[in-house]
C-alpha positions in Angstrom: -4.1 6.3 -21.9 -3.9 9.4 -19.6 -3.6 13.1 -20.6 -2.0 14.8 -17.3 -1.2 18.0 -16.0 0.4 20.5 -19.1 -0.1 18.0 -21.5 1.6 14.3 -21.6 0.5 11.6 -22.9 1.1 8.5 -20.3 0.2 4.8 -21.2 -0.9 2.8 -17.9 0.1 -0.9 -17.8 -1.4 -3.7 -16.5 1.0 -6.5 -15.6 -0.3 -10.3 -14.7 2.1 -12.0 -12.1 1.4 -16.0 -12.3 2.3 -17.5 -8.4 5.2 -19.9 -8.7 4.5 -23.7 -6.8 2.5 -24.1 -4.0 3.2 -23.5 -0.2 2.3 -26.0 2.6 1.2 -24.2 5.7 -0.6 -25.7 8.5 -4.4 -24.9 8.1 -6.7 -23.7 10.1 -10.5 -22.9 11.5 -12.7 -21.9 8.1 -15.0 -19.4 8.3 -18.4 -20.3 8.3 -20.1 -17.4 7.5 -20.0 -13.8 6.2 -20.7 -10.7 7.2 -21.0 -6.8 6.0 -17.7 -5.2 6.6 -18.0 -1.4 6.5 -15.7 0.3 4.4 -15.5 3.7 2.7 -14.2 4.2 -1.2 -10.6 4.6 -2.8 -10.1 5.7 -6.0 -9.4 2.9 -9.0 -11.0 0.3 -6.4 -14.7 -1.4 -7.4 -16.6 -1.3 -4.4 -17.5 -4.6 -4.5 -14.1 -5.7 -4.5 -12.7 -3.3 -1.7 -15.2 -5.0 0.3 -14.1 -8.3 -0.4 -10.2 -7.1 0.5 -11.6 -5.9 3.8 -13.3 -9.1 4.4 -10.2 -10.9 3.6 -8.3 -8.3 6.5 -11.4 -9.4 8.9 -11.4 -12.9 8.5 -7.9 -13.4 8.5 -7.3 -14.6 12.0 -9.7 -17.4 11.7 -7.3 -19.1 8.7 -3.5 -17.8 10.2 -4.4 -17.3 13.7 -0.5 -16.2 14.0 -0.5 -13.7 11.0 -0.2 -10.3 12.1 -0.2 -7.1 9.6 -2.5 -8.1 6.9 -4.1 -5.2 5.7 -6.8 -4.7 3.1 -4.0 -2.7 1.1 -2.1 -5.9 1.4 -4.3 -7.8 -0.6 -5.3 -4.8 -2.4 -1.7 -4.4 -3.5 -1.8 -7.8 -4.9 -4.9 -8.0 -7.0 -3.9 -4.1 -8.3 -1.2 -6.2 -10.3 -2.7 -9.6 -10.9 -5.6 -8.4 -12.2 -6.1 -4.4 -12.1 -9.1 -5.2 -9.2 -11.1 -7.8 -11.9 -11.5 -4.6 -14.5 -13.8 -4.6 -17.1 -15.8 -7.8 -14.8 -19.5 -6.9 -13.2 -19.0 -8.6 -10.2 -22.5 -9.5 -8.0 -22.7 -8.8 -4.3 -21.9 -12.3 -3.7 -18.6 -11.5 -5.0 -18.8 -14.0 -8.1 -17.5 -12.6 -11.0 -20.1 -12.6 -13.5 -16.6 -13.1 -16.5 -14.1 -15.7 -15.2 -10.2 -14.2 -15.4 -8.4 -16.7 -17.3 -4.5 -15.8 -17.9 -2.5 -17.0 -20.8 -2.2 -20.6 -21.3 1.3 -21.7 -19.4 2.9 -23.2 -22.2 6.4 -21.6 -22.3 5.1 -19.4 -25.7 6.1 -16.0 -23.5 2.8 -14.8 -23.8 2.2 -12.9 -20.6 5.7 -13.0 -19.4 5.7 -16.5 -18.6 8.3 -19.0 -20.5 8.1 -22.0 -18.3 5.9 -24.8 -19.1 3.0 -25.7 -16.7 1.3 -29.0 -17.3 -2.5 -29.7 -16.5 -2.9 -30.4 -12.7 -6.8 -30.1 -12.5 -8.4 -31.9 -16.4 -9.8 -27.8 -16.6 -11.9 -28.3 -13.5 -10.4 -24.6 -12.7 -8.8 -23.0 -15.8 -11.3 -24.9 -18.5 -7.9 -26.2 -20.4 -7.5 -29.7 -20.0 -4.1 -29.5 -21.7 -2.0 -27.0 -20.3 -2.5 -24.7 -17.1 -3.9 -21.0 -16.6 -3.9 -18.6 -13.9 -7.5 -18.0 -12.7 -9.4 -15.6 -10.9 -8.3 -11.8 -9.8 -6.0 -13.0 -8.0 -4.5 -15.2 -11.1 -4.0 -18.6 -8.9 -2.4 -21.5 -10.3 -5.0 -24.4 -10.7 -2.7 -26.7 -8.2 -2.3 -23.9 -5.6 -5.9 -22.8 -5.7 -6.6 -26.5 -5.3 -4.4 -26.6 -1.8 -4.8 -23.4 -0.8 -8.0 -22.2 -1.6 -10.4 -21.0 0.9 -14.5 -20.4 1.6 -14.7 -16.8 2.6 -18.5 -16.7 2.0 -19.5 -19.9 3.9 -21.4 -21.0 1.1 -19.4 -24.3 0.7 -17.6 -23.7 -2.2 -14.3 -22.7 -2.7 -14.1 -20.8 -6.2 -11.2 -18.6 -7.3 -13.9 -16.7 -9.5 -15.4 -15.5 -6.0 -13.5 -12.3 -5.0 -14.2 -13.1 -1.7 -12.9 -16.7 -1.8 -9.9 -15.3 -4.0 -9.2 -12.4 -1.7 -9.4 -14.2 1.4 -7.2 -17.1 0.0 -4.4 -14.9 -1.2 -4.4 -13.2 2.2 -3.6 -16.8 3.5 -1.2 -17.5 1.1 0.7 -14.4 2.1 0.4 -15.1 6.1 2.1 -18.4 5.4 2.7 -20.1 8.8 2.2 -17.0 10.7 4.7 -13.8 8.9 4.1 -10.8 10.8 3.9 -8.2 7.9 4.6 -5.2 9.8 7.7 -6.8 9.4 9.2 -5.1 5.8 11.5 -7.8 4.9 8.8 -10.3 5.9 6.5 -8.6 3.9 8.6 -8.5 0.6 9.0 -12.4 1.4 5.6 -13.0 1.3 5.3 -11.1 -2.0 8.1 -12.9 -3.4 6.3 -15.9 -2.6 3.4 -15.3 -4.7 5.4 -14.3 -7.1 9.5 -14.6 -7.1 10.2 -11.1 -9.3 12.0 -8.5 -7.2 10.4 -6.0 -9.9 7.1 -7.5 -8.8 7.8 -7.3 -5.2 8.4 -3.6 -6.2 5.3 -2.9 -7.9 3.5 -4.4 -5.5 4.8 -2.6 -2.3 4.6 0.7 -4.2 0.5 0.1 -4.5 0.4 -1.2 -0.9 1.9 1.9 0.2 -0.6 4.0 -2.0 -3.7 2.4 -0.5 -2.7 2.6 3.1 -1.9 6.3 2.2 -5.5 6.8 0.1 -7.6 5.0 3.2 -5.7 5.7 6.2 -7.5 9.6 6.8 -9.6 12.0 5.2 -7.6 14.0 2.4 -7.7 17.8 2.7 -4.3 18.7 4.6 -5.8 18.2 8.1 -2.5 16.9 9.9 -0.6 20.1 7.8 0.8 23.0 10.5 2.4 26.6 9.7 3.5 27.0 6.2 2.3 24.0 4.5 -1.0 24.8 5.9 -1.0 28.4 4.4 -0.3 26.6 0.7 -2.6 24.0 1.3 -5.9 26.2 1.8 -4.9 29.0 -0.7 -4.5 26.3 -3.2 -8.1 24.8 -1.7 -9.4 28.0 -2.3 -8.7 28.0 -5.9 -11.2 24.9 -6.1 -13.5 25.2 -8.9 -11.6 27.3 -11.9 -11.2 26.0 -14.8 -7.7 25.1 -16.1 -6.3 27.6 -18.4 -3.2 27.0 -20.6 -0.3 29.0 -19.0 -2.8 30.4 -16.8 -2.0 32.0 -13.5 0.5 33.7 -11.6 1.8 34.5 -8.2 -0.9 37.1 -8.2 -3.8 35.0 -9.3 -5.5 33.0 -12.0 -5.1 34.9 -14.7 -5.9 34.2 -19.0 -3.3 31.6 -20.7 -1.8 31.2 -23.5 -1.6 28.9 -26.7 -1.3 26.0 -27.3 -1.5 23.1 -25.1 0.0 19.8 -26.9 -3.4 18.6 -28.1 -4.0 22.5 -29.7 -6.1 23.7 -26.9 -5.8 27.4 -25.8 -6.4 29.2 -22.6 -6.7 32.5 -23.7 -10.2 33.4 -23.4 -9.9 31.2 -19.9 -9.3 32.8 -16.6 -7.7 30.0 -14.2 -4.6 28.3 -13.5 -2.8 25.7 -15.4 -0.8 23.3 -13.2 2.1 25.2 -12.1 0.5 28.2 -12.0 -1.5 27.1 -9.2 1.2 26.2 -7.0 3.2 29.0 -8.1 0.2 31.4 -6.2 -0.2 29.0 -3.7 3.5 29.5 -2.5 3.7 32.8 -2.9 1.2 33.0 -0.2 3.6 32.6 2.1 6.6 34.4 0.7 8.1 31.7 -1.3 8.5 32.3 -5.4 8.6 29.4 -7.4 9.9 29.2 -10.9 6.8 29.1 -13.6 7.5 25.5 -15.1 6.9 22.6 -13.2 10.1 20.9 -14.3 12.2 23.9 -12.9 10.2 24.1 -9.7 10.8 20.2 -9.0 15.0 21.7 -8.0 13.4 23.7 -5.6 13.8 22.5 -1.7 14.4 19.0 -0.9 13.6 16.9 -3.4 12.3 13.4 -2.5 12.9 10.5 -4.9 10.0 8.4 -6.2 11.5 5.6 -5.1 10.2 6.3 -1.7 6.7 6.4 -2.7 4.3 9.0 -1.7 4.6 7.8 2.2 7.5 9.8 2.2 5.2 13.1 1.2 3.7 15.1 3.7 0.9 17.8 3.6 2.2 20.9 1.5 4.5 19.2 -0.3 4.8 19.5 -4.3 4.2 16.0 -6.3 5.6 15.6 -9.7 5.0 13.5 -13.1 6.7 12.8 -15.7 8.8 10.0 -17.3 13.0 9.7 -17.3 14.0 12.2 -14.6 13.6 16.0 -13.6 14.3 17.2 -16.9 10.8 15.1 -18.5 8.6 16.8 -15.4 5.5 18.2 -16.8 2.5 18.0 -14.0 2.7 19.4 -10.4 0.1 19.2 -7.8 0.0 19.9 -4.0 -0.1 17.4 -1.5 -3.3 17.2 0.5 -2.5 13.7 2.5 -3.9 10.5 2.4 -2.6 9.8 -1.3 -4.7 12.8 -2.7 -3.6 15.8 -4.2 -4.8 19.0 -5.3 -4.2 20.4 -8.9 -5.3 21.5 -12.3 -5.4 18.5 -13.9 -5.7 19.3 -18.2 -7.3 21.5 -20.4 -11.3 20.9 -20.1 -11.0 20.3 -16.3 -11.3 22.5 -12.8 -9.2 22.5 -10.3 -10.0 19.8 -7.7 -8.9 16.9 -5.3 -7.8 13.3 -6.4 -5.9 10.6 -6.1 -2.0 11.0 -6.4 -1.6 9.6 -10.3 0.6 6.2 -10.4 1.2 6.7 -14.4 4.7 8.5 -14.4 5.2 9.6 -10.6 7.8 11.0 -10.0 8.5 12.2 -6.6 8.0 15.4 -4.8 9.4 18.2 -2.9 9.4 20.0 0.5 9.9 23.9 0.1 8.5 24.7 3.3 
């Protein structure tokens, strides 16, 4: 559970696709051995397993010579759903998850989402249940797929959908099928609906695959912003450091708040900014008054729906949360680029860059 921005509550959840059937594709050259693929960090990613999505990006071409478009944030995308990047497993820099992911037994019971019955294909070789099937691995893989499908990204001879490597690299193949190019966007929701045939899956997984291309694609900090947006963008940088304050700030400045926030705490004796007080001075830098609430400042300019995910955001531009439309807005935060923002976060925290929240986004604007 999340506090954000003036003080929501927001529950995060974690849904668990399970791949429907198996898909015969025509195989092709395994790789034989591995290699360190440089990466950098993105927020809510494990190292470990970034590195293995990468590898899976790298290595590709040797399994689906004719794929084109598979990106780390592809397979990134996937295993955000399936299995929220292997949380709460250690996983060892051979990729081997030191806890197996097991998913609910497949007997029709609901449990999971699931009401179809899957009977044993594999006497528990993979899912240790010689009765009835489970989903394995991060990237939750049906004991009879992984079994066709699965693939040795580490060269180590084993195929194990425990390795997030092996897993990673595997589900990459399983999206490529015969050769999809996945620049392609109705190619790409195929492929998604393949692993898993829910359009609201397809959904939740596209809207993470356009997160992590945004979070890895540049360095964050408005660099491609011009004119205006520029102007906002480092007055609001400049602000980096305060502490959040209650109803702090102003067009003028940070300034004391007030009380109370929701969970009783009170910026009075705090000089800073809470969230919409920051981009209220950050505007007003360039000659543009917002309202004070973050609600009534999400009806200025064009507003841009969340359903076009935060590609459709440029530098400068105001990003909003909150649950059930405009009128449940209660954070704001600047746009920095890259899928990071800049903004006073809650009570107990400074001003500062991060990741654009996925609990309750909802859209932006463009004043300027």
């Amino acid at each position: 559970m999340k506090q954000i921005g003036c003080g929501v509550l927001l529950m995060g959840l974690l849904l668990f696709g399970v791949p429907i059937g198996v898909i015969v594709m025509s195989g092709g050259k395994q790789p034989v051995e591995t290699q360190a693929v440089p990466v950098g960090s993105v927020s809510g990613i494990p190292a470990r397993m970034l590195e293995a999505y990468h590898l899976a990006a790298t290595k590709i071409s040797s399994v689906v010579p004719k794929c084109k478009g598979l990106t780390w944030a592809v397979v990134a995308g996937i295993a955000k759903i399936e299995s929220n990047h292997a949380a709460g497993r250690s996983v060892d820099g051979d990729g081997v998850l030191q806890k197996p992911i097991y998913g609910p037994r497949l007997t029709g019971s609901g449990v999971g989402g699931n009401t179809s019955v899957f009977a044993d294909t594999d006497g528990g070789k993979f899912d240790g249940d010689a009765t009835t099937e489970r989903a394995v691995g991060p990237f939750q893989f049906m004991p009879a797929t992984w079994s066709a499908r699965g693939q040795d990204a580490n060269g180590d001879g084993q195929k194990d959908p425990q390795n997030a490597d092996d897993a990673a690299l595997t589900a990459a193949a399983y999206l490529c099928g015969n050769g999809r190019d996945l620049t392609d966007t109705a190619q790409l929701h195929s492929a998604i609906y393949s692993y898993n045939q829910s359009d609201a899956y397809v959904s939740d997984v596209t809207g993470w695959i356009d997160r992590y291309t945004q979070l890895g694609s540049a360095p964050p900090e408005g660099g491609s912003a011009t004119g205006g947006a520029k102007k906002v963008i480092e007055a609001a940088m400049a602000q980096s450091g305060l502490p959040y304050s209650w109803g702090g700030g102003n067009a003028s400045g940070p300034s004391r708040g007030t009380c109370c926030s929701p969970g009783g705490k009170s910026g009075e004796q705090i000089t800073g900014f809470d969230c919409s007080g920051l981009t209220q001075y950050a505007y007003a830098q360039v000659g543009v008054r917002l309202p004070r609430i973050a609600a009534d400042q999400a009806g200025v300019g064009k507003r841009i729906p969340a359903s076009q995910g935060i590609g459709a955001l440029r530098p400068g531009d105001l990003v909003f949360f909150g649950y059930g439309g405009d009128a449940t807005i209660s954070h704001v935060g600047i746009y920095l680029g890259s899928g990071k923002m800049l903004n006073a976060a809650r009570p107990g925290t400074q001003i500062r860059q991060e990741a654009v929240w996925s609990d309750g986004f909802a859209g932006g604007a463009r004043v300027i």
